[in-house]
C-alpha positions in Angstrom: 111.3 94.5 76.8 115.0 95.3 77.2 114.3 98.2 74.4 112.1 100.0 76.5 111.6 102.1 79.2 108.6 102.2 81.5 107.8 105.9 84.0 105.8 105.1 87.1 103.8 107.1 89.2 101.4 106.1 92.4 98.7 107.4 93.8 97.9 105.8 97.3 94.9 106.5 99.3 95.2 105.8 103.0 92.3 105.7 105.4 93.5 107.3 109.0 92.5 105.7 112.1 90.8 108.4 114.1 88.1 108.3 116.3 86.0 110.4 114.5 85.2 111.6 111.1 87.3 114.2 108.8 85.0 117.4 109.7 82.3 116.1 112.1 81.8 114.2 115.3 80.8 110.6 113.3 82.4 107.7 114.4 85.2 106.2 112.1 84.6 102.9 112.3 85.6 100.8 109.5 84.1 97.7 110.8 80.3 98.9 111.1 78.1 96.8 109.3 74.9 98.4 109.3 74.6 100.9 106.3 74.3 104.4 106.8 74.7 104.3 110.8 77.8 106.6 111.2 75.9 109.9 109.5 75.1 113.0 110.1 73.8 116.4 108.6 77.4 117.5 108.2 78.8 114.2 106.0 75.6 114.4 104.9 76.3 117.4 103.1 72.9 119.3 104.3 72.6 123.1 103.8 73.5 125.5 106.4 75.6 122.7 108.0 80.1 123.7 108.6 82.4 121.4 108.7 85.3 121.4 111.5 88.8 120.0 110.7 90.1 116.5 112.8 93.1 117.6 114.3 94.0 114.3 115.3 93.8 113.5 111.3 96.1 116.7 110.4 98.6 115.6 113.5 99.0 111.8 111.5 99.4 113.7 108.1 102.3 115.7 109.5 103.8 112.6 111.3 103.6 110.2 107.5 105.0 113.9 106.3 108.0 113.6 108.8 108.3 109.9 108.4 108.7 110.5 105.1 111.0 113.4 104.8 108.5 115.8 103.5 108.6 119.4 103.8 105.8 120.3 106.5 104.1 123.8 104.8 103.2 126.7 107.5 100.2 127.5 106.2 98.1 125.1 104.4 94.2 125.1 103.2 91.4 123.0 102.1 89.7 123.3 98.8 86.8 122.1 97.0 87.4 119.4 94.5 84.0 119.4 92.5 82.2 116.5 90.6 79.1 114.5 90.9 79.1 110.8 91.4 76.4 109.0 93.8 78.3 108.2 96.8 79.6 111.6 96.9 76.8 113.2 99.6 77.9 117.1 98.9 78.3 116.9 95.3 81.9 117.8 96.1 84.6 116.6 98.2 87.0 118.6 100.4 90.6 118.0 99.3 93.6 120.4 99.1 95.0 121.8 95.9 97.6 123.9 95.8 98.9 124.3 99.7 99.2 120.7 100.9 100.3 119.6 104.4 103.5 117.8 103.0 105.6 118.1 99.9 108.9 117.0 98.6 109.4 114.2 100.0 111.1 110.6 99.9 111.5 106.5 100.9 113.9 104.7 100.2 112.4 101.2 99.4 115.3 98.2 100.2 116.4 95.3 98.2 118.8 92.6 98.7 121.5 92.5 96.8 122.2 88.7 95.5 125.8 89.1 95.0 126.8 91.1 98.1 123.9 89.7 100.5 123.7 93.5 102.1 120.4 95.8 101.7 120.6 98.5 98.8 118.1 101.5 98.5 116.3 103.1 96.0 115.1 106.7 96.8 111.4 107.7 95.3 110.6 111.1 95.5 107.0 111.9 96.8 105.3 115.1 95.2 102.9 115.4 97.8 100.8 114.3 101.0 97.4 116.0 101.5 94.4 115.0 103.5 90.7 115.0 102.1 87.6 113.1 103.0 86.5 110.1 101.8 83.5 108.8 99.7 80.8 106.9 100.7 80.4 103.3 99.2 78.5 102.0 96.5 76.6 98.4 96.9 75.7 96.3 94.2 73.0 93.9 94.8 69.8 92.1 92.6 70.1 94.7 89.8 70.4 97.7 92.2 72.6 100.1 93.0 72.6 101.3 97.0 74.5 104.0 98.9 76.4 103.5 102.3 77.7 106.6 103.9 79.4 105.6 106.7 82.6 105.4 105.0 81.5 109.3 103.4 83.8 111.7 105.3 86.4 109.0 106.6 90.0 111.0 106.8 92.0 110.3 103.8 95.5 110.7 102.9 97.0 111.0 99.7 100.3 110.4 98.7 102.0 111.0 94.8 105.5 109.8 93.9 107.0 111.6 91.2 107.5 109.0 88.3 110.5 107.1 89.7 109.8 104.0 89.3 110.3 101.8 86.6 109.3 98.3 87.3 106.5 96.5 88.8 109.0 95.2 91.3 110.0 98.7 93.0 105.9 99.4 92.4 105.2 96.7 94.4 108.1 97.3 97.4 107.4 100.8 97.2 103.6 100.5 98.5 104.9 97.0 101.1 106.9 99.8 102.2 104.7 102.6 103.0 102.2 100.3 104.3 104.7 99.2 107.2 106.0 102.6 107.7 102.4 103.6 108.2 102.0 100.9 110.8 105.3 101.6 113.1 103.6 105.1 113.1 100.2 103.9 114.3 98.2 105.9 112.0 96.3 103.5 110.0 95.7 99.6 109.6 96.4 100.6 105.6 94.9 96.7 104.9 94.4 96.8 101.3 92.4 94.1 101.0 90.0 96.0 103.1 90.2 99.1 101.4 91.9 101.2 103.5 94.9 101.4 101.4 93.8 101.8 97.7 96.6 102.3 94.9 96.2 103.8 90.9 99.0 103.5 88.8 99.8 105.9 86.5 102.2 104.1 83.5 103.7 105.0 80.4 106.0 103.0 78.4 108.3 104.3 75.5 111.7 103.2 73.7 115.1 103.9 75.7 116.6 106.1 73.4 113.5 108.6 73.0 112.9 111.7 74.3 109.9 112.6 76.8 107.8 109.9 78.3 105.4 107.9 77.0 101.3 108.6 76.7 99.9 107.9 80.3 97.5 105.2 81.3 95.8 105.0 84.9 95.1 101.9 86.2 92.3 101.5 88.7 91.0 98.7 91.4 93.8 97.6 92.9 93.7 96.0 96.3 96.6 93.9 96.9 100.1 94.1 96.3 100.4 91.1 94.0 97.3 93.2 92.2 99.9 96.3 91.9 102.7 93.9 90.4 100.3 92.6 88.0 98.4 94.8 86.6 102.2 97.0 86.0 103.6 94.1 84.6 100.4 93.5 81.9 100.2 96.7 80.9 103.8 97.2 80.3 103.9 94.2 78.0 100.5 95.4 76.3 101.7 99.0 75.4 105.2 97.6 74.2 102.9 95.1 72.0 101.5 98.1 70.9 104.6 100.3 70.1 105.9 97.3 68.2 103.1 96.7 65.8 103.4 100.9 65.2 99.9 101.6 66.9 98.8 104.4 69.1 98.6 104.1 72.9 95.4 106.0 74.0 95.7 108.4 77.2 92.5 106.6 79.1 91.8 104.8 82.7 91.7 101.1 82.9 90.8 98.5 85.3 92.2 95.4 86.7 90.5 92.5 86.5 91.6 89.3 88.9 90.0 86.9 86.8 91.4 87.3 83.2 94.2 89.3 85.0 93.7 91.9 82.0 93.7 95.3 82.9 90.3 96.8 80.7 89.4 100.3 79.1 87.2 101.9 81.5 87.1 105.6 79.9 88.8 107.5 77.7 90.9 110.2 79.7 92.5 112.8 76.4 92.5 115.5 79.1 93.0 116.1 82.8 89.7 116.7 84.2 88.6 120.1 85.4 87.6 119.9 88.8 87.0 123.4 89.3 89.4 123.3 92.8 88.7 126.9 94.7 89.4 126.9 98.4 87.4 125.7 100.9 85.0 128.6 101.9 83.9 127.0 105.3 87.2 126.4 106.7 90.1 129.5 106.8 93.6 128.4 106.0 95.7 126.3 109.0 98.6 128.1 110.4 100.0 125.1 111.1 103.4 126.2 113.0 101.1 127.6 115.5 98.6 125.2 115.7 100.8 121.9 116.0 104.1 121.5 117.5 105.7 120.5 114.7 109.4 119.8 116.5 107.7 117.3 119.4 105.7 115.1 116.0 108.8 114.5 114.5 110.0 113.3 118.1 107.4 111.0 118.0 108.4 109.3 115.2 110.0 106.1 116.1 112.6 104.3 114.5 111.6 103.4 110.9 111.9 99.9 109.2 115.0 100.8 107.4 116.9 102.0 110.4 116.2 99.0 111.9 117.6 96.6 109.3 120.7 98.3 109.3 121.1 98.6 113.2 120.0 94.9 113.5 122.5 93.9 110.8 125.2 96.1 112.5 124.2 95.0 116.6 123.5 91.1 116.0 125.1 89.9 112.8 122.0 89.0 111.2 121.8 88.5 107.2 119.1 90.3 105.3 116.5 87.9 105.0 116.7 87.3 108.9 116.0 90.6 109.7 113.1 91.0 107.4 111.2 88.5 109.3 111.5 91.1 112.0 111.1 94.1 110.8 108.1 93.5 109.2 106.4 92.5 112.5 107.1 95.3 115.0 105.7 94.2 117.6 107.8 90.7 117.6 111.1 92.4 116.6 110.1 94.8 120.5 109.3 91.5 122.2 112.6 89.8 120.4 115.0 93.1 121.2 113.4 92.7 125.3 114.3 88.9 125.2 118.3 90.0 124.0 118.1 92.5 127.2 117.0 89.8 129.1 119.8 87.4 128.4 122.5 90.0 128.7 121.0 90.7 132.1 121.5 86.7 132.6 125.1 86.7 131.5 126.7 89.0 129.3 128.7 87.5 126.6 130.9 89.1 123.9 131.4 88.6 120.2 130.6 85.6 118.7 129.3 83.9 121.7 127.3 86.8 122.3 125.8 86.6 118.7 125.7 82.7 118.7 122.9 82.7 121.9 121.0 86.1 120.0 120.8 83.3 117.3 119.6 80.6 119.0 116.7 82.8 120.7 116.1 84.2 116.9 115.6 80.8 115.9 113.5 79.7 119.0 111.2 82.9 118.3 110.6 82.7 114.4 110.5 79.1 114.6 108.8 77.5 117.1 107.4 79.9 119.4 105.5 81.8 116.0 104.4 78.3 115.0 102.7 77.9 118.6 101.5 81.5 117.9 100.1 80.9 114.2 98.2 77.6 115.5 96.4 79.6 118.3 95.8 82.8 116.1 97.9 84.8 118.6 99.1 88.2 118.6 102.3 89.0 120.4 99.8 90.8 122.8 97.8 87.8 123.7 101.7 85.8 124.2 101.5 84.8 127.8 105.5 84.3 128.0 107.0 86.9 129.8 110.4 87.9 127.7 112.2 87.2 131.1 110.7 83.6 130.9 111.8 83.3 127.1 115.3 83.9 127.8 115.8 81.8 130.3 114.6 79.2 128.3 116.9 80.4 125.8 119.8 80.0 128.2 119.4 76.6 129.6 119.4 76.0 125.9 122.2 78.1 125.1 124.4 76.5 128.1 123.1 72.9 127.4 122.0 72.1 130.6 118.3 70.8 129.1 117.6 69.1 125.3 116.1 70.9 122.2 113.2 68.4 122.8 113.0 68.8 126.3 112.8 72.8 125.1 110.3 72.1 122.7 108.5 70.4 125.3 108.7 73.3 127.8 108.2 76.4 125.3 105.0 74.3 124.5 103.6 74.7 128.4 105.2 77.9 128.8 103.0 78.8 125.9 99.9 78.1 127.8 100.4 78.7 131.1 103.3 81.8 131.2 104.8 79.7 134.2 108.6 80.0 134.9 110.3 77.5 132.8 112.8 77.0 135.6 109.9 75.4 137.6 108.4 73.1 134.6 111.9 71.5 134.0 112.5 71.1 138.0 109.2 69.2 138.3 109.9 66.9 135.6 113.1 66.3 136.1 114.5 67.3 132.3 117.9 69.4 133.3 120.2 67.6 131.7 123.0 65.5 133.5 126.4 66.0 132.9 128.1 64.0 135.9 130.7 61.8 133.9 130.5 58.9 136.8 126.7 58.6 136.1 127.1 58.9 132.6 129.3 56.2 132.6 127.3 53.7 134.2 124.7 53.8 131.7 127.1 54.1 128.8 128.9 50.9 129.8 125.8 49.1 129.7 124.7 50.2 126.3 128.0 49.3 125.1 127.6 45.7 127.0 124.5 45.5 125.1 125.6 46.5 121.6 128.3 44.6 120.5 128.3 44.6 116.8 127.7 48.5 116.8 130.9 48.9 119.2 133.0 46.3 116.7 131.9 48.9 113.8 133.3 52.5 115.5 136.3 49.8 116.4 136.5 49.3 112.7 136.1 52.9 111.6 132.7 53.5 111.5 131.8 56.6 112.7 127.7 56.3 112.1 128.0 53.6 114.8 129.4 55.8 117.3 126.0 58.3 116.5 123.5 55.0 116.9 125.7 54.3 120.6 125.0 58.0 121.3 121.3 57.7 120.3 120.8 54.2 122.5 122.0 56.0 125.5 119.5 59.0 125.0 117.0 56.8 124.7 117.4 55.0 127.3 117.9 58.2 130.1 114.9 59.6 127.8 117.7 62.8 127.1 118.5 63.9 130.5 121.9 63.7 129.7 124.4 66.0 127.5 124.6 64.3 124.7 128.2 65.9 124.0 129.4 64.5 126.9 127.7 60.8 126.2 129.8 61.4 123.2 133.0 61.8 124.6 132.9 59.5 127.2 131.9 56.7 124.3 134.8 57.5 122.7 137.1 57.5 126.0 136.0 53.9 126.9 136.0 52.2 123.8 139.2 53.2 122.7 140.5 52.0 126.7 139.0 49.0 126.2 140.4 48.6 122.5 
């Protein structure tokens, strides 16, 4: 495969989470169950019926656009995009052509490097981002075919790269990508496994040293990520098995199927289709300068995922794959960036002791506060811990004055109650003690008690030293510092040597 090259090029649909419908007052509601509820004479597609544009669908176009760094057109217009298919209730679909809301555009998708351990970025161009409506839904049941409109005018957005990409891998982190920057903007769920992010790759493969590009395949039915790496990946090494035995790769639409994980010849595409695009005659062209402040959308776009990794590498000292577990959970890297606030408000620290308690309340979170979270199929907006409560938890951690399993213990209540962890520890008496006249009392008895252990660390032994440690913590059931056990251990046994 070294030989040759392969030319990418997506197209991603992305269902926008509006109230209502693209150009009527229907409810957009992807989770309706009954067929054909969320209809009316406009979806429909009856005569004598106009459609009105979703402003609130146009704003979340221009804000992707932004996101994106798209150029935001000042006029832009709706056309017809004609064909016949039976979930399509007009017998055409409105779309834009030739004056979409964004063009020329780009992400940066990241990657680790191995070598270096630092984040690298590819930039993919994007063609375009327009808006249409969506299709209704086909249902397949006992030999028949039925129709579901509800879905039938559901905003859409379209995005096209340009072909830049040239593996499966980039394919793959290009649309994991988009999906989250879609979901820091709020515009859409984009769960592909529901549909509401749908991907066709377009793929052509060729020799390195030849001119042009290969002939282009589409590929069809993808709804997962792994489904987009895949299908790329198969149908790379199928046209390459193709150019090697000297046979002809035919322009044509294919299909992915998850069983034989194939992709399969669906129809034979020689020539673009005609879709007979002329603009829109219902709706007049958008003036979209005037219609939208254009300069207080882009204010609303908040900081993207790749701004965050570098400003979290930069701020807290975090590697790459740290930071990932953040980032791609938003709403836990806020609650994790209001806990840091928290324990600088506590005590502010400096440099590496700074960094050292931010790790320890990274750890804390990702660990053992998402397992409680996982278990209980919480979101961080059902987390009864107030980040207040988290960090001080984190800092009678941080300043050893309770155990980690006294903290495991207490982030466990804390977890169902939201009670001040201050109280919790008071009331059962787990603050740690680090008076070294008490300590020593008990610490002369376990070394009373264990003489052979005590001959052994006399001897050299230093795992002896770790089971004296471990007899005392036992026996004060960890209320006391177990450095500090530690040091006085050594401090009266070497006296007494």
């Amino acid at each position: 495969m070294s030989n040759y090259l392969a030319t990418i090029g997506l197209e991603i649909h992305i269902e926008l989470k509006t109230k209502n419908k693209m150009f009527c007052d229907c409810l957009n509601d992807s989770e309706e169950k009954h067929p054909n509820l969320n209809v009316c004479p406009i979806c429909l597609g009856h005569p004598g019926t106009l459609p009105k544009p979703n402003k609130e669908a146009i704003r979340s176009v221009l804000k992707l656009g932004s996101a994106l760094n798209c150029h935001l057109r000042e006029i832009s217009k709706f056309d017809r995009k004609n064909y016949f298919y039976p979930d399509l209730p007009k017998g055409y679909q409105i779309s834009q052509y030739d004056m979409p809301f964004c063009e020329n555009g780009y992400l940066e998708i990241p990657f680790i490097n191995p070598q270096t351990n630092l984040f690298e970025f590819k930039k993919i161009r994007i063609r375009r981002i327009h808006l249409e409506e969506d299709t209704g839904r086909l249902i397949h049941e006992n030999n028949k075919t039925y129709v579901d409109f509800n879905r039938a005018g559901v905003p859409l957005a379209e995005l096209v790269t340009e072909p830049d990409i040239h593996s499966a891998e980039e394919a793959k982190k290009f649309c994991e990508e988009l999906q989250l920057i879609i979901r820091y903007l709020k515009i859409a769920n984009a769960d592909m496994e529901k549909g509401e992010m749908r991907c066709e790759v377009n793929i052509s493969v060729k020799k390195e040293d030849e001119e042009g590009l290969g002939t282009k395949v589409e590929i069809k039915n993808l709804n997962s990520f792994k489904a987009v790496e895949e299908a790329i990946k198969y149908e790379m090494e199928r046209q390459i098995d193709l150019l090697e035995k000297s046979e002809k790769i035919i322009q044509e639409t294919r299909g992915w199927d998850e069983k034989t994980q194939k992709t399969i010849s669906q129809r034979k595409k020689e020539e673009a289709h005609d879709y007979r695009y002329f603009p829109e005659p219902d709706l007049k062209p958008i003036k979209v300068n005037e219609e939208f402040d254009l300069e207080e959308i882009k204010r609303e776009v908040p900081e993207l995922p790749n701004e965050k990794r570098l400003r979290f590498m930069k701020e807290f000292g975090f590697k790459p794959k740290e930071i990932e577990e953040l980032v791609y959970d938003f709403e836990l890297a806020d609650y994790f960036e209001k806990v840091v606030m928290e324990l600088d408000a506590l005590k502010p620290l400096e440099g590496e002791r700074r960094e050292k308690r931010i790790k320890l309340a990274y750890n804390y979170l990702i660990t053992d506060l998402r397992a409680l979270m996982f278990q209980n199929n919480y979101k961080i907006s059902d987390l009864k811990i107030p980040t207040n409560h988290f960090a001080l938890l984190i800092n009678f951690i941080d300043e050893n004055k309770i155990s980690s399993a006294a903290a495991k213990s207490v982030l466990a209540e804390i977890f169902e109650s939201g009670a001040n962890p201050e109280v919790i520890i008071k009331e059962k008496n787990l603050f740690q003690i680090s008076d070294t006249s008490e300590i020593d009392e008990i610490v002369k008895k376990i070394i009373a008690e264990n003489p052979n252990p005590v001959a052994d660390f006399q001897k050299g032994k230093a795992n002896a030293l770790q089971f004296l440690v471990g007899q005392v913590m036992r026996e004060t059931k960890g209320r006391y510092n177990p450095n500090i056990v530690q040091e006085r251990l050594k401090s009266l046994l070497t006296t007494k040597e």
